[in-house]
C-alpha positions in Angstrom: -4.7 1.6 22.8 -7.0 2.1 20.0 -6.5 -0.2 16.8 -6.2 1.3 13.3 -9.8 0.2 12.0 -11.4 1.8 15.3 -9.3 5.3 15.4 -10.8 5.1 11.1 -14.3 4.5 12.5 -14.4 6.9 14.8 -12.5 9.6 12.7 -15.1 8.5 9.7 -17.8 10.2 11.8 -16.5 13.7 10.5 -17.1 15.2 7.4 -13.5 16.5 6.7 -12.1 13.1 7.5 -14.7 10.9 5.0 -13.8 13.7 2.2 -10.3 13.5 2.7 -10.2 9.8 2.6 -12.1 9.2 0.4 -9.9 11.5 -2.4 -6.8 9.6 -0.7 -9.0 6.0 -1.5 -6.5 5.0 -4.5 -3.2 5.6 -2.8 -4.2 3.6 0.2 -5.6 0.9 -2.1 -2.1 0.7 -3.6 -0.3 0.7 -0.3 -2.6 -1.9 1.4 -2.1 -4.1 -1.6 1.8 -3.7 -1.5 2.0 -4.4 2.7 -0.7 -7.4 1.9 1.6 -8.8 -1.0 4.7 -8.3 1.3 3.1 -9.7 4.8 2.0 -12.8 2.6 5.4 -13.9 1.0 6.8 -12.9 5.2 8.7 -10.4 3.9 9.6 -7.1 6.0 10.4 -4.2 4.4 14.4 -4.6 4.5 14.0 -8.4 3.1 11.2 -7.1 0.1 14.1 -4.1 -0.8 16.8 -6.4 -1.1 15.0 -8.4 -3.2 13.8 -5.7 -5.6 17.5 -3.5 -5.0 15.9 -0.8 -3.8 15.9 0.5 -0.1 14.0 -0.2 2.7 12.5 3.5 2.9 11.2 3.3 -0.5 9.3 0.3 0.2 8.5 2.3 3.5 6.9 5.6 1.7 5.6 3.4 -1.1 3.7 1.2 2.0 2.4 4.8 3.8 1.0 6.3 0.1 3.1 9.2 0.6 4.4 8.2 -3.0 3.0 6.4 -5.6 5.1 3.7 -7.4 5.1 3.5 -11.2 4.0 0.0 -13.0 7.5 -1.1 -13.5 8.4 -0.7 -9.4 4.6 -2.7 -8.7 6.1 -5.6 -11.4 9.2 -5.8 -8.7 7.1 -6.4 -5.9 4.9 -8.9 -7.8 8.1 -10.5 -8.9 10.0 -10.7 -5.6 6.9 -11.8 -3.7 6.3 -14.3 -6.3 2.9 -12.5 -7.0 1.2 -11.2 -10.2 0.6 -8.0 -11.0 -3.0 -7.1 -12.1 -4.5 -3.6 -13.1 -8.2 -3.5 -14.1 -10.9 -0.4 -14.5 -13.9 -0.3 -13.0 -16.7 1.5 -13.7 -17.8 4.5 -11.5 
């Protein structure tokens, strides 16, 4: 069975895949960020929505970038993972 970072290397080897990912890069920044912040406080999904009254399939398509959470849903998950939330520009 192939791992994640070896089925994205070998996928990154075509030209469809890099441009696709690349336009996708901020969603999956946000969504590794929020499974990071989660796996660190030993969370799973069910425990982080009970602690931010939501439900576990938000945190779900919030974790897979299907959707992308506003800042007052990312203060949540800083607050119930006893994280802070930080949002910074960079340049180009």
């Amino acid at each position: 069975m192939s791992t994640v970072d070896e089925l994205h290397e070998r996928w990154s080897r075509q030209a469809d895949y890099r441009e696709a990912y690349e336009e996708l890069g901020p969603e999956y920044t946000v969504a590794r960020a929020l499974i990071e912040a989660r796996a660190r406080a030993g969370f799973s999904q069910a425990e982080l929505a009970a602690r931010m009254e939501t439900t576990q399939s938000a945190v779900a398509r919030m974790e897979s970038g299907r959707t992308r959470p506003s800042t007052r849903t990312l203060e949540k998950v800083a607050r119930a993972t006893g994280t802070r939330l930080r949002i910074h520009f960079e340049p180009a």
